[in-house]
C-alpha positions as CSV (number, residue, x, y, z in Angstrom):
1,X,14.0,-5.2,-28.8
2,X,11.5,-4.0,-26.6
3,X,9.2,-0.5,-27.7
4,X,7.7,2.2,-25.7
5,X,5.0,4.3,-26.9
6,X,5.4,7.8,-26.1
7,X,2.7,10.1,-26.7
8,X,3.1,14.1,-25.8
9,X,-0.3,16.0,-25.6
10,X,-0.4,19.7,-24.8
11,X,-2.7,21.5,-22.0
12,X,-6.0,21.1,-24.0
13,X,-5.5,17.4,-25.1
14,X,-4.0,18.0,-28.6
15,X,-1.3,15.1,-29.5
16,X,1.6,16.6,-30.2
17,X,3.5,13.7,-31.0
18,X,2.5,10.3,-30.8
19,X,5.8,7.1,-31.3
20,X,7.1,4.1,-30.8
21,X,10.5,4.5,-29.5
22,X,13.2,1.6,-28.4
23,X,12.9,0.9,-24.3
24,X,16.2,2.4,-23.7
25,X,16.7,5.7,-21.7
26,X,18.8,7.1,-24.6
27,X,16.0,6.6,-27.2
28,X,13.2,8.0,-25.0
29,X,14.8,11.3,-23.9
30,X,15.8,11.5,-27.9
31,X,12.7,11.1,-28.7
32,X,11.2,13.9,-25.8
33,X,14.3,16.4,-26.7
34,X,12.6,18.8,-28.9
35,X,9.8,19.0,-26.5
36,X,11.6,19.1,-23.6
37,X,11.3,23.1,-22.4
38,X,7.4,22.8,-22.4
39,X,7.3,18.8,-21.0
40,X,5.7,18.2,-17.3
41,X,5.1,15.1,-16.5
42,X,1.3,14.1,-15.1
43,X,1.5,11.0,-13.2
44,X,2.3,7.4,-13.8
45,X,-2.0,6.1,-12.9
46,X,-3.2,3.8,-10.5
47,X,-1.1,0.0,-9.3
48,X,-2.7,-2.3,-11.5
49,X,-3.5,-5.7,-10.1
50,X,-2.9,-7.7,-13.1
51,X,-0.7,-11.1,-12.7
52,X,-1.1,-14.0,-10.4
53,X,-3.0,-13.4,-7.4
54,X,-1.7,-15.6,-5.3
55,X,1.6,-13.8,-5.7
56,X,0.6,-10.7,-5.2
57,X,-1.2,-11.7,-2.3
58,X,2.6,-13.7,-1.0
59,X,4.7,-10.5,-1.7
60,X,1.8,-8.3,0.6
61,X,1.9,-10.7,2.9
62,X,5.6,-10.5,2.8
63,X,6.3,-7.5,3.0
64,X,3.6,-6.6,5.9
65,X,5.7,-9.1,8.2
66,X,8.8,-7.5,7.3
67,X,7.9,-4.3,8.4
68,X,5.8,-4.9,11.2
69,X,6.8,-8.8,12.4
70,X,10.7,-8.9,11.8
71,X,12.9,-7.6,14.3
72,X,16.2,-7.1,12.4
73,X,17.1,-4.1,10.6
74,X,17.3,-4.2,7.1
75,X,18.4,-1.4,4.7
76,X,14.9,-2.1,2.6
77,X,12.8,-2.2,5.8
78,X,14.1,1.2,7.2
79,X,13.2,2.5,3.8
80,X,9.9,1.1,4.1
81,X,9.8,2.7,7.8
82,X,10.3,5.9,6.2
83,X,7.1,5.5,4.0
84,X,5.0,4.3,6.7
85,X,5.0,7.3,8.4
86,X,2.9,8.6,5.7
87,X,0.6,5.4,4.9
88,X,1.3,2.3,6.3
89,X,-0.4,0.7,3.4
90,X,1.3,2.5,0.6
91,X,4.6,1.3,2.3
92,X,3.5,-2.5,2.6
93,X,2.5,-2.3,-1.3
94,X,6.1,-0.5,-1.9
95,X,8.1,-2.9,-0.3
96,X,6.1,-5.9,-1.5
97,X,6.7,-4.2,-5.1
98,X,11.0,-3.5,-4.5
99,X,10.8,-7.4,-3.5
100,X,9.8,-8.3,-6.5
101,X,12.3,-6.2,-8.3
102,X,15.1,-8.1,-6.1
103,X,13.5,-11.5,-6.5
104,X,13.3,-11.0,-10.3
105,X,16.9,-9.6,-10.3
106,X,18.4,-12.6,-8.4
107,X,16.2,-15.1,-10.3
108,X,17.8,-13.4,-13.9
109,X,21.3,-13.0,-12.5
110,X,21.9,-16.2,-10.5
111,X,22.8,-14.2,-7.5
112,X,21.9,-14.6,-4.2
113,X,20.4,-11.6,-1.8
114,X,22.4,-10.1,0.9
115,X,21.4,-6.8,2.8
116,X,23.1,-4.5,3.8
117,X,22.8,-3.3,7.8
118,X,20.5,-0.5,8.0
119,X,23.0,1.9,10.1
120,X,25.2,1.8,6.7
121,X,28.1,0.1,8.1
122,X,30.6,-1.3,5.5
123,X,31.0,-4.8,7.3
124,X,29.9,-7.5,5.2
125,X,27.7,-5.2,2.6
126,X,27.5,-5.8,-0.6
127,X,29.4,-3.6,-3.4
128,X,27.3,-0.5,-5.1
129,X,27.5,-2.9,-8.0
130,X,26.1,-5.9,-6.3
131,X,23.1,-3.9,-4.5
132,X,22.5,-1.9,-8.3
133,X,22.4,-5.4,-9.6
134,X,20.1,-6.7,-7.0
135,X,17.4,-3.5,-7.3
136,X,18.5,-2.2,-3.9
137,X,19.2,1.5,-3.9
138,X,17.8,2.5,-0.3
């Protein structure tokens, strides 16, 4: 099994409990109960940009066509829409990022992507289950 390390610190840097806890949601928030009326969280840091260039460079490159190149309308390319309205680069880097979520999800699973239409209808889209399955929640 995977760990986590969880470290709590209060306001003036103190550690307040330091662990290694089992990577399930169940463990963690065990772990966090007893702090859990003084807990706020502080941020999650900066993208890193370790792993293979090259494919980080394919899913930007990706992505940036997706939303500015491809005509369709795609449940994950309204949601990046959405973001782009703030930062058009913070959307590109979201998307690319949710692509590789789905790509790894399909390539574990043996499944294949489908999308479903961006106006929500029920036609052809995939079940809650399938689009949980696949990463796509937007």
């Amino acid at each position: 099994m995977d760990e986590t390390a969880i470290c709590v610190v209060d306001e003036h840097g103190s550690v307040l409990m330091e662990r290694a806890v089992i990577t399930e949601p169940e463990a963690i928030a065990a772990a966090l109960q007893p702090f859990l009326t003084t807990l706020r969280r502080v941020g999650q840091g900066r993208i890193s940009k370790a792993g293979d260039p090259d494919v980080r460079r394919a899913l930007y490159e990706a992505a940036s066509a997706m939303l500015t190149r491809f005509k369709g309308k795609t449940a994950l390319k309204t949601w990046g829409m959405k973001i782009a309205k703030r930062c058009h680069q913070k959307a590109v880097v979201a998307v690319a990022r949710k692509l590789a979520v789905v790509m790894h999800a399909m390539w574990r699973h043996g499944t294949e992507y489908t999308d479903r239409p961006a106006n929500g209808s029920a036609g052809d889209a995939p079940s809650v289950k399938d689009r949980k399955l696949l990463g796509v929640y937007a």
